[in-house]
C-alpha positions in Angstrom: -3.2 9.4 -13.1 0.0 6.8 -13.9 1.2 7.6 -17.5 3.9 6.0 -18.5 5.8 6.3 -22.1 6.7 3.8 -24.2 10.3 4.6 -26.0 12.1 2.6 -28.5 9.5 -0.2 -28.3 10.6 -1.4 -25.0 7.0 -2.8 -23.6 8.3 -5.0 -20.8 10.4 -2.0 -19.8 7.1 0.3 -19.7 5.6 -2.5 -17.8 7.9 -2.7 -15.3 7.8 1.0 -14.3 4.2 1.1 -14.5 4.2 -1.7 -12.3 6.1 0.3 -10.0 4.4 3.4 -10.4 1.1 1.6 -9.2 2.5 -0.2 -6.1 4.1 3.0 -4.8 0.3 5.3 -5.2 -1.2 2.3 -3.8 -4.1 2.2 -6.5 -4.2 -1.9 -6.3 -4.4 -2.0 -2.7 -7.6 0.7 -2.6 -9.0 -1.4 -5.2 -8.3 -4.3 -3.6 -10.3 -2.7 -0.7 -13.0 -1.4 -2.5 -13.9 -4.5 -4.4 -16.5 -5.4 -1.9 -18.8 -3.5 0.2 -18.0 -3.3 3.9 -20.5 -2.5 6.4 -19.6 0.8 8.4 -18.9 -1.3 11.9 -16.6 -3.8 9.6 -14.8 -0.7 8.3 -14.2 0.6 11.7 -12.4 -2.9 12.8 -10.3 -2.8 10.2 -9.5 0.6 10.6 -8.6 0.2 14.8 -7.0 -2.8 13.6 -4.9 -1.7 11.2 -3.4 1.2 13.5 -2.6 -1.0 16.0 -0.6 -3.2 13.7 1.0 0.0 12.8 1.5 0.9 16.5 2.8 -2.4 17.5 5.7 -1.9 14.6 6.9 2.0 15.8 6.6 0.3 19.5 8.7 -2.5 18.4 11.3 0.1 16.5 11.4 2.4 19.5 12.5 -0.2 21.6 15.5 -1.6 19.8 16.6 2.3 20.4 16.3 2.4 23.7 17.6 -1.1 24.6 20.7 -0.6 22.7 
């Protein structure tokens, strides 16, 4: 759970480090993937797809190592 403390009556300060609290768990992106039902053969695309895209970028790293 994100707690975050608000001193001195500094909201927009709280808010800005709960903002960041948030991004870094991830909570709005497995909301954001949650908010509709996906079928269990949709799910599986997304999940191949989504490891290849992650592939493609350590494949794309790797090879600026071994060119140089």
């Amino acid at each position: 759970m994100v707690r975050v403390y608000v001193n001195s009556s500094n909201v927009e300060k709280a808010l800005k480090i709960l903002k960041k609290k948030i991004a870094k768990e991830g909570i709005l992106s497995v909301l954001k993937n949650k908010r509709y039902y996906d079928k269990p053969s949709i799910a599986l695309r997304k999940k191949i797809a989504k490891a290849n895209r992650r592939r493609r970028r350590r494949f794309k790293r790797m090879q600026k190592y071994l060119i140089s």
